[in-house]
C-alpha positions as YAML, in Angstrom:
chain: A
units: angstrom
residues:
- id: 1
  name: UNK
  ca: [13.48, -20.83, -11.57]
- id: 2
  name: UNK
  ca: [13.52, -22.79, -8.29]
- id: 3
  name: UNK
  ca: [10.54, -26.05, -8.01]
- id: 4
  name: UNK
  ca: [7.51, -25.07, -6.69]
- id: 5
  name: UNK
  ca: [7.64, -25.74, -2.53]
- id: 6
  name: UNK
  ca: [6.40, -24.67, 0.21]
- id: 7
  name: UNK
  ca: [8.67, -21.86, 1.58]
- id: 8
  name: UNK
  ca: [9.00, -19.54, 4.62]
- id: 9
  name: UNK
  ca: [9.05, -15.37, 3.21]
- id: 10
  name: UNK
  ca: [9.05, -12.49, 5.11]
- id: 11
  name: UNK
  ca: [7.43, -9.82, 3.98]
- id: 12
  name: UNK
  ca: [8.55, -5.89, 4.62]
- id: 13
  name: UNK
  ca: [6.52, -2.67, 3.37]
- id: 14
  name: UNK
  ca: [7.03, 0.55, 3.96]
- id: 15
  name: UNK
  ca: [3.79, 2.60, 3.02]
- id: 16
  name: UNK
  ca: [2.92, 6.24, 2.14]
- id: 17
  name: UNK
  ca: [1.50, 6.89, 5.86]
- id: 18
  name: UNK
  ca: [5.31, 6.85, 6.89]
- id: 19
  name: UNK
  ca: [4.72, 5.19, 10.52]
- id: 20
  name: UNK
  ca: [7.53, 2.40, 9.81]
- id: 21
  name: UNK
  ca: [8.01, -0.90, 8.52]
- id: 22
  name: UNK
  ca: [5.38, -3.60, 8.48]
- id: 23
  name: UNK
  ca: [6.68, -6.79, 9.09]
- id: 24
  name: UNK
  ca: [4.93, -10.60, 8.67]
- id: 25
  name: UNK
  ca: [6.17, -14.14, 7.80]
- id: 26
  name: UNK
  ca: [4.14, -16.56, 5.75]
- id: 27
  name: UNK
  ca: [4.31, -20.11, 4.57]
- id: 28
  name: UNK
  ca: [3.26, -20.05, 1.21]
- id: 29
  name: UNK
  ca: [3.93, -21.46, -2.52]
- id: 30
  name: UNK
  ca: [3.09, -18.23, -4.07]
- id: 31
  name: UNK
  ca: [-0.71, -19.63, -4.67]
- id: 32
  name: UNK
  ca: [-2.52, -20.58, -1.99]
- id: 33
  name: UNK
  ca: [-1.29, -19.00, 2.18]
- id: 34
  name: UNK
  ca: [-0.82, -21.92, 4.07]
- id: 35
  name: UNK
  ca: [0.43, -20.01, 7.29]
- id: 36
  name: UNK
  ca: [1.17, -17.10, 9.03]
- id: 37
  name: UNK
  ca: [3.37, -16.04, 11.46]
- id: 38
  name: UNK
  ca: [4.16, -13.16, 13.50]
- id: 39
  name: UNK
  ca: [3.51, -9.38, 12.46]
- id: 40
  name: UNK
  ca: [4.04, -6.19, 13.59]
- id: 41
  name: UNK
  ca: [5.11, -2.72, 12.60]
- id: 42
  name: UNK
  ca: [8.46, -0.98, 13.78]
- id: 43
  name: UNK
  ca: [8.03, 3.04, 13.98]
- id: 44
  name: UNK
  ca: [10.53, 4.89, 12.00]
- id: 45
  name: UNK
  ca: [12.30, 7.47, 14.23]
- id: 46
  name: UNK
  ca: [11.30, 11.38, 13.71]
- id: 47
  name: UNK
  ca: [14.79, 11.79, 11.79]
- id: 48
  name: UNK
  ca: [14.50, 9.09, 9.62]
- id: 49
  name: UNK
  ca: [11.04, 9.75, 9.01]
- id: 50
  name: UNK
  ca: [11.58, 13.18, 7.93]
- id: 51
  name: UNK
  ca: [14.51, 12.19, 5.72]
- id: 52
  name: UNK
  ca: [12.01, 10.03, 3.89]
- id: 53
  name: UNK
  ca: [9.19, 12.55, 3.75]
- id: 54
  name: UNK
  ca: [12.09, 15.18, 2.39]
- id: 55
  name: UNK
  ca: [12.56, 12.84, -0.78]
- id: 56
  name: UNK
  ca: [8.91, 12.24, -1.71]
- id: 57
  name: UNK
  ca: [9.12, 13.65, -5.38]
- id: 58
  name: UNK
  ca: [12.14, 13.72, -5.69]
- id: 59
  name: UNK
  ca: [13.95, 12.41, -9.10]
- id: 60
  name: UNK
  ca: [18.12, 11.74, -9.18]
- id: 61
  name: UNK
  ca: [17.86, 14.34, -11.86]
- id: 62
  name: UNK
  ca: [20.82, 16.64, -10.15]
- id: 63
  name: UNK
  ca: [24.71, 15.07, -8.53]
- id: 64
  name: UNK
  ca: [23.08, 16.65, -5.17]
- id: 65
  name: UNK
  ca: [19.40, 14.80, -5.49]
- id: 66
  name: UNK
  ca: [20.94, 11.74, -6.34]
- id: 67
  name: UNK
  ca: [22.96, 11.92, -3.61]
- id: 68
  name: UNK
  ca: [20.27, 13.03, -0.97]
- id: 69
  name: UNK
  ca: [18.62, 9.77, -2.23]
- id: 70
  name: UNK
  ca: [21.42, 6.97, -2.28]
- id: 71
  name: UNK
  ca: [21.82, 8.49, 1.68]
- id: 72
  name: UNK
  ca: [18.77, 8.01, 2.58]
- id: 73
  name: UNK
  ca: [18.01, 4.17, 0.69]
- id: 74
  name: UNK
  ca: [21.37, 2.72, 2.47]
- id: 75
  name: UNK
  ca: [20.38, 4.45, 5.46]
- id: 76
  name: UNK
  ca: [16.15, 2.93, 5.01]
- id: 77
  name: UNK
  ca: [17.86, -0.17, 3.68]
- id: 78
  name: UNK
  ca: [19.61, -0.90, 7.42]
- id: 79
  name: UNK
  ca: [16.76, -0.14, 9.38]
- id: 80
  name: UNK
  ca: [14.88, -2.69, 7.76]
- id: 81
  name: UNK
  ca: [17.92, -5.31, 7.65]
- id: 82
  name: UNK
  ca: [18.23, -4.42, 11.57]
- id: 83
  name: UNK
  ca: [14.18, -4.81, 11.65]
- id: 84
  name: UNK
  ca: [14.89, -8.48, 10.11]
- id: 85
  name: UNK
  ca: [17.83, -9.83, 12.33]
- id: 86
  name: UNK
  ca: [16.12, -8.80, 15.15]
- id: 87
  name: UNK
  ca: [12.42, -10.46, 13.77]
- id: 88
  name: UNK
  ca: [14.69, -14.01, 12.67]
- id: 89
  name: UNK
  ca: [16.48, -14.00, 16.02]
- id: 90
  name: UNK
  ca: [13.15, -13.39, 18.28]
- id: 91
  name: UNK
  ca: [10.46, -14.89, 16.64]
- id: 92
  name: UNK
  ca: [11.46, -17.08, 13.52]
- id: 93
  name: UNK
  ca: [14.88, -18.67, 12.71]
- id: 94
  name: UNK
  ca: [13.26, -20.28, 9.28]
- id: 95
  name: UNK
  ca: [12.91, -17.69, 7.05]
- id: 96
  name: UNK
  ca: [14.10, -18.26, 3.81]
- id: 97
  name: UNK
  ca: [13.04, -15.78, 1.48]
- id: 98
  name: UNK
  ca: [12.31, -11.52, 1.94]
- id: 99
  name: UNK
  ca: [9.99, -9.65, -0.37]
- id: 100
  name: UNK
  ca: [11.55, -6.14, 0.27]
- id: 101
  name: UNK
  ca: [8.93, -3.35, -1.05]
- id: 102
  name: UNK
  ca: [11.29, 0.25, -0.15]
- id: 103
  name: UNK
  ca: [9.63, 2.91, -0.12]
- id: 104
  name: UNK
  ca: [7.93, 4.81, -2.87]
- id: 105
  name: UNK
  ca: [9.18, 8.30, -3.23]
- id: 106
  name: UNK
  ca: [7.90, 8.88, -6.94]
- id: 107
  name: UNK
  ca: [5.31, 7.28, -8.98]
- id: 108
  name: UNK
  ca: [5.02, 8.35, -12.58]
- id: 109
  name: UNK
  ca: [3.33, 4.83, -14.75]
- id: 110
  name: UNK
  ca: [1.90, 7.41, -17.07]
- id: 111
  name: UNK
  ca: [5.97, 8.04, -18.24]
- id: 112
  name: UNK
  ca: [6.96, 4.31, -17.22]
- id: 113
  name: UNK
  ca: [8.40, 5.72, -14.43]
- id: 114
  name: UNK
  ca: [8.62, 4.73, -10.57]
- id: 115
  name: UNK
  ca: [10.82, 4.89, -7.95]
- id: 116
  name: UNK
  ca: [11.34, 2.82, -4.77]
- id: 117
  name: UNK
  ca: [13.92, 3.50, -2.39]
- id: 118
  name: UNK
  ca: [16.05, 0.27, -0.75]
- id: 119
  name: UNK
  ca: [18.31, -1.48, -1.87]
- id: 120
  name: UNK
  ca: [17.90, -5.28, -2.26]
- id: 121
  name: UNK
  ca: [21.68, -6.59, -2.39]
- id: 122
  name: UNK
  ca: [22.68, -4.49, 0.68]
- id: 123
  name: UNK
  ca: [19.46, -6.26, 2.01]
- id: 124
  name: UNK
  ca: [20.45, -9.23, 1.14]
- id: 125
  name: UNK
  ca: [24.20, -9.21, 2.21]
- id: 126
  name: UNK
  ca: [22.79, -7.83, 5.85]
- id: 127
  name: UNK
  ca: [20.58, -10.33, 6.39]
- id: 128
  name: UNK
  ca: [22.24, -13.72, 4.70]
- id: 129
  name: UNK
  ca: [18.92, -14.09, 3.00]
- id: 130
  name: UNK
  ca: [18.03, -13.80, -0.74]
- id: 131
  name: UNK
  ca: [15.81, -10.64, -1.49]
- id: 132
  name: UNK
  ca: [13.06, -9.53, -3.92]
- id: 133
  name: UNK
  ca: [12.79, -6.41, -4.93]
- id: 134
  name: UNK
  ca: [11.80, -3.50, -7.46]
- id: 135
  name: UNK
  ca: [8.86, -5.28, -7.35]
- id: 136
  name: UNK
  ca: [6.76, -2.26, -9.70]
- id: 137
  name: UNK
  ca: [9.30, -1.45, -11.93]
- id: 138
  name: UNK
  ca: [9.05, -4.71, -14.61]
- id: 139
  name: UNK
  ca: [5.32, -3.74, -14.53]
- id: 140
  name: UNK
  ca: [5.82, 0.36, -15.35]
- id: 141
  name: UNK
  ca: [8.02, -0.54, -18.25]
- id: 142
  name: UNK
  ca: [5.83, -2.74, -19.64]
- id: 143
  name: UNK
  ca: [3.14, 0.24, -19.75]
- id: 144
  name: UNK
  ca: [1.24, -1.05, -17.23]
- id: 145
  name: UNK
  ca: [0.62, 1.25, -13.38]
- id: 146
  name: UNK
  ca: [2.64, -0.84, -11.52]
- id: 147
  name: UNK
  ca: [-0.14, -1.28, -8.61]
- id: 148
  name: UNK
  ca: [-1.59, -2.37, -6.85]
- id: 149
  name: UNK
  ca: [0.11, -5.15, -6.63]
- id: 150
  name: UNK
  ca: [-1.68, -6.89, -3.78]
- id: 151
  name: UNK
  ca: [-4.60, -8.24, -5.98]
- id: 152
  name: UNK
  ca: [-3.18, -11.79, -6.21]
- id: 153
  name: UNK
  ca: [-2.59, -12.05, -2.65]
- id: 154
  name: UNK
  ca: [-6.37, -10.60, -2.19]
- id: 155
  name: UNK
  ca: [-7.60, -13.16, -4.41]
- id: 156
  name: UNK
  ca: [-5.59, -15.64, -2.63]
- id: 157
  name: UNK
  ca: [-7.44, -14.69, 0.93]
- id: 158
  name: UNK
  ca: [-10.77, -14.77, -0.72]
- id: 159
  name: UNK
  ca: [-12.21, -18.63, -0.94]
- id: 160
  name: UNK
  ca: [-14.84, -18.64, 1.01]
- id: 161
  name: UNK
  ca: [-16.21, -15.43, 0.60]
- id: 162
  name: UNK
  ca: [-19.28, -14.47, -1.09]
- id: 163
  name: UNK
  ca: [-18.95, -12.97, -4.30]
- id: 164
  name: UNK
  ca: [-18.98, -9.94, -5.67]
- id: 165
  name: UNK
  ca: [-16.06, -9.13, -3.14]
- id: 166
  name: UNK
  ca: [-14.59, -5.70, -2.62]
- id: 167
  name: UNK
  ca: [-10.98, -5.46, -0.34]
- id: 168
  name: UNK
  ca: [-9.95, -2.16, 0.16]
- id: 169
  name: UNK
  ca: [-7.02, -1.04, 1.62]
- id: 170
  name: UNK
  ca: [-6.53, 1.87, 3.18]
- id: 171
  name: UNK
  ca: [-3.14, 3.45, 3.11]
- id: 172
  name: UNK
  ca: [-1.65, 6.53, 2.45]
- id: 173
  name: UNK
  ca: [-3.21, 5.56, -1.08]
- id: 174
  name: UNK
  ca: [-6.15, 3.69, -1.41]
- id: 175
  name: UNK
  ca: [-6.60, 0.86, -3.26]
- id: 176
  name: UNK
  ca: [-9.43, -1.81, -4.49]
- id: 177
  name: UNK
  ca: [-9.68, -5.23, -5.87]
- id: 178
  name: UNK
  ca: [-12.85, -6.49, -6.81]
- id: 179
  name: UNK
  ca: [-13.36, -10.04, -7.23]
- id: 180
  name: UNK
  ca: [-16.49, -11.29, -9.49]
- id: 181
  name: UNK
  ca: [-18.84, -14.17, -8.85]
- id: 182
  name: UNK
  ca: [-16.29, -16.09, -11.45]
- id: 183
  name: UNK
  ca: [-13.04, -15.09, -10.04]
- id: 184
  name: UNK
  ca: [-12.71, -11.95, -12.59]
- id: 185
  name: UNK
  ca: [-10.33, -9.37, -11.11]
- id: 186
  name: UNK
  ca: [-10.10, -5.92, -11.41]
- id: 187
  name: UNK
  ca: [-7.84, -3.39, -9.06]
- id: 188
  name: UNK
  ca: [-6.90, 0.49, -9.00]
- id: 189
  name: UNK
  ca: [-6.30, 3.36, -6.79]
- id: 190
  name: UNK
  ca: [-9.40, 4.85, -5.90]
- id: 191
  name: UNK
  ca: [-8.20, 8.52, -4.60]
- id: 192
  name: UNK
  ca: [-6.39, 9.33, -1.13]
- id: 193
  name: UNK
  ca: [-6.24, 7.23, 1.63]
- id: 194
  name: UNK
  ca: [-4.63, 8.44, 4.99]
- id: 195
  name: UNK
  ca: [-2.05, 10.41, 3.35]
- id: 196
  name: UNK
  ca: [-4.01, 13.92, 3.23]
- id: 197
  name: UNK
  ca: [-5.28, 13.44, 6.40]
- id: 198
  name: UNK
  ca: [-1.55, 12.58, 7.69]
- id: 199
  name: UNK
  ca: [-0.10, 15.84, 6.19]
- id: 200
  name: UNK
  ca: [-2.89, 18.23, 7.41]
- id: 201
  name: UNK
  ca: [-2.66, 16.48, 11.26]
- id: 202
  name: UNK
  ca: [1.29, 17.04, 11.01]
- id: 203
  name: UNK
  ca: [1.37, 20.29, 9.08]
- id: 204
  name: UNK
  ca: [-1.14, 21.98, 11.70]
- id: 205
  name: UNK
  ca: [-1.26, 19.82, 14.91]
- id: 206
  name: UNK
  ca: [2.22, 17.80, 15.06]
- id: 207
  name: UNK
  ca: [1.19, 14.67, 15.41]
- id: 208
  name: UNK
  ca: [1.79, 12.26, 13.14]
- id: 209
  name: UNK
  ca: [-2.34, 10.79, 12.37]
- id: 210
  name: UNK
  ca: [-5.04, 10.94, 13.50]
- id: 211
  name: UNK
  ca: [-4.98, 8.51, 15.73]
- id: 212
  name: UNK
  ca: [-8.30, 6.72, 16.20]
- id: 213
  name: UNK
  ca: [-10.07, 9.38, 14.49]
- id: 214
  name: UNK
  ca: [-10.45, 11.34, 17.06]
- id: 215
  name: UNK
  ca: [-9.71, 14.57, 15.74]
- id: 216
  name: UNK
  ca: [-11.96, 13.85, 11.97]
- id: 217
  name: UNK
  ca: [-14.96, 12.19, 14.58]
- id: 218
  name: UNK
  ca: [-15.02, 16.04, 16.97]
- id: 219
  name: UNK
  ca: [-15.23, 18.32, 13.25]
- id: 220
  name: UNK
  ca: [-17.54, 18.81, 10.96]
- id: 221
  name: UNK
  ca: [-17.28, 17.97, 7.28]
- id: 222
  name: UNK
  ca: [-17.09, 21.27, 4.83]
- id: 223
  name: UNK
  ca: [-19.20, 20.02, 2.02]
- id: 224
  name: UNK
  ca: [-18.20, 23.00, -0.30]
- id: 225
  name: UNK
  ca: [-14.56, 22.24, 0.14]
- id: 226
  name: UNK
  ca: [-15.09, 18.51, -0.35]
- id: 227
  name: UNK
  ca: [-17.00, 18.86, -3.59]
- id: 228
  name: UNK
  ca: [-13.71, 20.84, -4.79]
- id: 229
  name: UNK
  ca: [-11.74, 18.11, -4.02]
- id: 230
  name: UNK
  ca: [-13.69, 15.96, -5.30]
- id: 231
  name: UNK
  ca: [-13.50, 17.65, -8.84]
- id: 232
  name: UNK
  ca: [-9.77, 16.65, -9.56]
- id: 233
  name: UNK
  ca: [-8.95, 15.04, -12.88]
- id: 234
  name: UNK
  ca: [-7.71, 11.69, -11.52]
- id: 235
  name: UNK
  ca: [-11.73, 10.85, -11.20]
- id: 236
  name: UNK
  ca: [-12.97, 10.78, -14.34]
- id: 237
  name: UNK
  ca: [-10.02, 8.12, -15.68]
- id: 238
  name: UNK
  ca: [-11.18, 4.61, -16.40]
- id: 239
  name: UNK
  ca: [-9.04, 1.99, -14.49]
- id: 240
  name: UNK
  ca: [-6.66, 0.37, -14.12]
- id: 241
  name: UNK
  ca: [-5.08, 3.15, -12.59]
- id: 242
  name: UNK
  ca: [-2.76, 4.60, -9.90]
- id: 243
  name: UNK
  ca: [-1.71, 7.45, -7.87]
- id: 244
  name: UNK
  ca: [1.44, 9.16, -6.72]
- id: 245
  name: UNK
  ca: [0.28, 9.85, -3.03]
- id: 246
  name: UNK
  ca: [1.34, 13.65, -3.39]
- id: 247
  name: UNK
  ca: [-0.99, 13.82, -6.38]
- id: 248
  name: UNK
  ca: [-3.75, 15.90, -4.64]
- id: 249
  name: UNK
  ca: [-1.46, 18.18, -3.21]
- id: 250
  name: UNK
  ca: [-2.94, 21.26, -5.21]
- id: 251
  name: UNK
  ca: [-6.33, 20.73, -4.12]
- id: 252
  name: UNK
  ca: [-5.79, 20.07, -0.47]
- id: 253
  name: UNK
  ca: [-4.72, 23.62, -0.42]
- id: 254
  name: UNK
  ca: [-8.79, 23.92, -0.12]
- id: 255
  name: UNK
  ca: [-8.18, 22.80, 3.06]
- id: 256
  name: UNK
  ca: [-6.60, 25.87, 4.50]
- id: 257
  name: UNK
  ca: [-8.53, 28.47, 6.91]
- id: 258
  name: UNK
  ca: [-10.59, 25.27, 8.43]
- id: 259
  name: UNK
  ca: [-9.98, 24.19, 11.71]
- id: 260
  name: UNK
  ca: [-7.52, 21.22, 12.55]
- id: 261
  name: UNK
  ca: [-10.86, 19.06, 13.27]
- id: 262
  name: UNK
  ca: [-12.95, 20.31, 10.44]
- id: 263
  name: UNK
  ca: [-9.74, 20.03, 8.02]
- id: 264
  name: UNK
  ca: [-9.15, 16.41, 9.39]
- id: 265
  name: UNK
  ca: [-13.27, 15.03, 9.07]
- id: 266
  name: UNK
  ca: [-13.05, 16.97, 5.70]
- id: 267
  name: UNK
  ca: [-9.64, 15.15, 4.40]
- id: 268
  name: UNK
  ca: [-11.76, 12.00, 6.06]
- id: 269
  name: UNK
  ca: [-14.16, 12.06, 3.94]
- id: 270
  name: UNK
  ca: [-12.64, 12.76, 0.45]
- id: 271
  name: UNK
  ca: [-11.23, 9.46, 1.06]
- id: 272
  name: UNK
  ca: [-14.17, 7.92, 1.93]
- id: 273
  name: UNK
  ca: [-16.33, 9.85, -1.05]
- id: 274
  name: UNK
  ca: [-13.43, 8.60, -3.23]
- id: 275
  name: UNK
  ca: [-14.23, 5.46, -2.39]
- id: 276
  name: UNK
  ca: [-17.89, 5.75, -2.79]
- id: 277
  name: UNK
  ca: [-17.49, 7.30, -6.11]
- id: 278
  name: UNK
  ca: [-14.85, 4.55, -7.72]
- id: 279
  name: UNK
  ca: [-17.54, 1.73, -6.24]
- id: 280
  name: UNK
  ca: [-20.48, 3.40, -8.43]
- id: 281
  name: UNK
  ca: [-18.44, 4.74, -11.61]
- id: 282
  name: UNK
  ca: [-15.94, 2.01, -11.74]
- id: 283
  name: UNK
  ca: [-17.53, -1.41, -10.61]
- id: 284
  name: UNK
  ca: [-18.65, -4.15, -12.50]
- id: 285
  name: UNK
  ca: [-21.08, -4.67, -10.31]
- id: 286
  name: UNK
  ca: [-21.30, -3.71, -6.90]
- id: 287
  name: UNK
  ca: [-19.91, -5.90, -4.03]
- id: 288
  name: UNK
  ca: [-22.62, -7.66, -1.44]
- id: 289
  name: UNK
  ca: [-19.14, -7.31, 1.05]
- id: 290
  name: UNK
  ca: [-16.24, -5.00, 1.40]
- id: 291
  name: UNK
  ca: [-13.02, -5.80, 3.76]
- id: 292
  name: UNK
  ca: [-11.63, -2.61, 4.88]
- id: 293
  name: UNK
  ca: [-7.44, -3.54, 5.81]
- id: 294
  name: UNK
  ca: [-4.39, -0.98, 6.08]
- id: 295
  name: UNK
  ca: [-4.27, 1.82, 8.74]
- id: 296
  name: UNK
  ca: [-7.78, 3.29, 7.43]
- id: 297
  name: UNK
  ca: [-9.70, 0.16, 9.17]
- id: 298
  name: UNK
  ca: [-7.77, 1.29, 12.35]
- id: 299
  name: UNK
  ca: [-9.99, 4.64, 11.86]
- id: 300
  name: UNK
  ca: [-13.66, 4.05, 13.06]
- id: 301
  name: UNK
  ca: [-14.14, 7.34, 11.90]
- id: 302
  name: UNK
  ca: [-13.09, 6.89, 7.97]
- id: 303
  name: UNK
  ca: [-14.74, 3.38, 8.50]
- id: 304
  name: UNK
  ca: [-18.10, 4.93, 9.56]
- id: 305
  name: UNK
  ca: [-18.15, 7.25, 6.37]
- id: 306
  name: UNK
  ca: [-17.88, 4.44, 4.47]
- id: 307
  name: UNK
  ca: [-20.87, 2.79, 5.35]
- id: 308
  name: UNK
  ca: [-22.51, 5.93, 5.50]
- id: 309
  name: UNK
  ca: [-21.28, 6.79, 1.72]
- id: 310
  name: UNK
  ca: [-22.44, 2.60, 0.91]
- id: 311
  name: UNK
  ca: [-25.59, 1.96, 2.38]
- id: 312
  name: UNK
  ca: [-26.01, -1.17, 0.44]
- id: 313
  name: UNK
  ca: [-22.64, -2.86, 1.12]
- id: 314
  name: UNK
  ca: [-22.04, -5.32, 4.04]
- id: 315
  name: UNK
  ca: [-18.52, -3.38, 5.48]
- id: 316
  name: UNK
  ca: [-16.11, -5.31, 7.47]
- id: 317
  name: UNK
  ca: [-12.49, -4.32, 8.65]
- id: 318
  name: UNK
  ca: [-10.05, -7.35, 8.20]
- id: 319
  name: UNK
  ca: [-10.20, -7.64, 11.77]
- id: 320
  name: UNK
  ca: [-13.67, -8.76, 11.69]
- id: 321
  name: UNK
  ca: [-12.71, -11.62, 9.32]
- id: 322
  name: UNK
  ca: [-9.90, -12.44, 11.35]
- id: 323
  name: UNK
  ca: [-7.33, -10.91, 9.14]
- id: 324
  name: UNK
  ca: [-4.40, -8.84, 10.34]
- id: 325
  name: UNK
  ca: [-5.64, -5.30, 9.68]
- id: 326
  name: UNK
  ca: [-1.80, -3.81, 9.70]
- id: 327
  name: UNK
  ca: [0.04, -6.40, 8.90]
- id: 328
  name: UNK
  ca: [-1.46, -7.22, 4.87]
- id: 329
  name: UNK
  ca: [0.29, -5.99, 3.09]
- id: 330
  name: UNK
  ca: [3.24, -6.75, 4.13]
- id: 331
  name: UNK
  ca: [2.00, -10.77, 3.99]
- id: 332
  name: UNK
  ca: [1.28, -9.76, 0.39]
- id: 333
  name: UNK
  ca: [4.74, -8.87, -0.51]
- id: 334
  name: UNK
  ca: [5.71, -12.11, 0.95]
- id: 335
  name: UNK
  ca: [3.86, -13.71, -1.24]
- id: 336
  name: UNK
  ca: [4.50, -11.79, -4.03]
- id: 337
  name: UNK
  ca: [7.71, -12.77, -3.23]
- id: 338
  name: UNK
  ca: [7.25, -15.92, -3.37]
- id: 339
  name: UNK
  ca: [5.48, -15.97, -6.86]
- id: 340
  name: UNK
  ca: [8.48, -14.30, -8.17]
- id: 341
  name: UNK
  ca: [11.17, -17.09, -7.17]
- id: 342
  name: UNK
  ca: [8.57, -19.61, -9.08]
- id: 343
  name: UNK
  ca: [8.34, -17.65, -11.81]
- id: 344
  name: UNK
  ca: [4.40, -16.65, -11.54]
- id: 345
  name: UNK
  ca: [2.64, -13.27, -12.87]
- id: 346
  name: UNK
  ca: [1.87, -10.72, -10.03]
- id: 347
  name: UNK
  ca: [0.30, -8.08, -11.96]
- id: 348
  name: UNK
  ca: [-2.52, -8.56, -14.74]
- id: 349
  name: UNK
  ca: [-4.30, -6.27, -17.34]
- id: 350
  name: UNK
  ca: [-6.80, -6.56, -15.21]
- id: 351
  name: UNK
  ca: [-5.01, -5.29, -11.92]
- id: 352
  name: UNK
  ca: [-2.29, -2.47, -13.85]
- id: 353
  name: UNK
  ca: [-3.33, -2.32, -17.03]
- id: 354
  name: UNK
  ca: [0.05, -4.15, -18.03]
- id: 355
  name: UNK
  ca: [-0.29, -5.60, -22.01]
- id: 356
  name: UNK
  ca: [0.15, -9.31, -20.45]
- id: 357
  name: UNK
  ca: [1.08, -10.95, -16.94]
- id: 358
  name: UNK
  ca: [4.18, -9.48, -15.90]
- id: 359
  name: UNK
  ca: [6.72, -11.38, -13.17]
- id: 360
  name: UNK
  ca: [7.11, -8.69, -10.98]
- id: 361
  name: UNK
  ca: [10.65, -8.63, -9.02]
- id: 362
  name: UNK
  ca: [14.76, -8.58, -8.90]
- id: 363
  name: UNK
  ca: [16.09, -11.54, -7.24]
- id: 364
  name: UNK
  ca: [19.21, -10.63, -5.40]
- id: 365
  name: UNK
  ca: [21.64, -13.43, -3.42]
- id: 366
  name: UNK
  ca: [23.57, -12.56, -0.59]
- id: 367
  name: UNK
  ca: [27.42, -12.05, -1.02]
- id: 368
  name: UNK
  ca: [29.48, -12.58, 2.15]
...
């Protein structure tokens, strides 16, 4: 376990919308942020894209699945080592440390199962850096839900902030951590996030979101359809919990025979009533503010059916704190990375579910 420092991390997440790799530096000793540098996302090509979106669900159960996945993890694994060179020779030569999240393809706590494509040693050998990764998997085995994982980094962000404090983050999964007037945590999926509303924009208008809304804000909401969704099992669990993002799959079959607007504002809004529902069920109390962040506080549409959905809740998208909106969570696994070189917990029974704190994260040094 290295002495607690200072240190320079990258941070790289690749997250169930499949638009690309985030990308942020941070200076950081794993507890409080001191810094942050430059972030941005790099779009994944259509091919590799669709490579990725090919796997999601799929377990190395068969020769030919296993070897449709170790193609596709050296092949995400270089993109994001080119994604790096090209960030440490343009923007910031003192990086010493990469959190390296891969991408999700299954998610299965209930079984202590997860799987993350990338590979942190080819990473690490690409880039000359050392690499954490497999950041869920000490947390799954241990019988907790392996996510969210960002609720130490949250907690991290929020001195400052009035209390009871709600961040959500909107991905293609959405997730909360609530923070108490005493700095109690608690964290879990709430429902969907941009993920339906992804697949229904690319499965019946070929694009790849929604961008801005603007489909979702021109339809109308089915309210019989949404009520259906609405009725799915995942609900009614107690947190901590998570979701694989393919979970509501089934039920967004509802969706079919509505138009591409009305099928977007209606996939919109089960995120949003997700939300809505998980805040009232779910919260210890309920938050005086909420921080939207992820590509849902990019939507003004699903950001309007929140506060339509939470009257009594002061909403703000991490832009209006002054936050990077797209660029969190890949901070976070900066951090996180950070807190696993010094040893620290990540995940809580509080924030998983785990039976203890868990040190979340494979350490891997580069071999020339």
């Amino acid at each position: 376990m290295d002495l607690i420092k200072k240190i320079r991390a990258l941070g790289l997440m690749s997250g169930t919308s499949l638009d690309g790799v985030d990308i942020a530096a941070v200076t950081t000793d794993g507890v409080d942020v001191y810094d942050f540098g430059r972030a941005y996302t790099v779009p994944y090509d259509d091919a590799l894209r669709e490579d990725i979106r090919r796997l999601l669900g799929l377990k190395p159960d068969t020769p030919e699945h296993i070897a449709q996945i170790n193609g596709v993890e050296d092949e995400l694994t270089r993109f994001h080592a080119r994604v790096v060179n090209e960030y440490m020779a343009n923007y910031d030569d003192g990086i010493e440390l990469i959190g390296f999240h891969g991408h999700t393809i299954h998610h299965e706590p209930q079984n202590r199962y997860t799987h993350q494509i990338g590979n942190g040693q080819l990473l690490a050998n690409l880039t000359g850096k050392r690499v954490v990764a497999c950041f869920r998997r000490a947390d799954v085995l241990a019988g907790g839900q392996g996510a969210p994982l960002v609720p130490v980094f949250h907690n991290a962000l929020s001195a400052g902030f009035e209390k009871p404090l709600a961040i959500l983050n909107i991905g293609g999964v959405a997730n909360i951590t609530w923070i108490g007037r005493n700095g109690e945590l608690l964290a879990f999926d709430t429902g969907p996030g941009n993920a339906p509303v992804n697949d229904w924009v690319w499965k019946h208008g070929g694009q790849h979101m929604d961008y801005n809304g603007r489909l979702a804000v021109s339809g109308t909401i089915d309210g019989k359809v949404l009520a259906s969704l609405m009725r799915h099992k995942y609900f009614a669990q107690y947190p901590p919990k998570s979701i694989d993002r393919n979970i509501f799959n089934e039920k967004l079959e509802h969706l079919e025979g509505l138009s591409l607007e009305d099928g977007a504002a209606t996939a919109t809004a089960f995120a949003a009533e997700a939300v809505a529902y998980s805040c009232a069920m779910y919260l210890p109390e309920m938050p005086k503010n909420m921080i939207v962040c992820g590509g849902g506080a990019n939507n003004p549409t699903m950001v309007r059916f929140l506060r339509q959905r939470l009257p009594e809740v002061e909403i703000k998208t991490a832009r209006d704190v002054d936050w990077n909106c797209d660029a969190l969570e890949a901070q976070a696994f900066a951090f996180l990375a950070a807190r696993r070189l010094y040893g620290l917990p990540s995940t809580y029974p509080s924030t998983t579910g785990a039976p203890e704190p868990i040190i979340c994260g494979e350490i891997y040094e580069p071999r020339h």
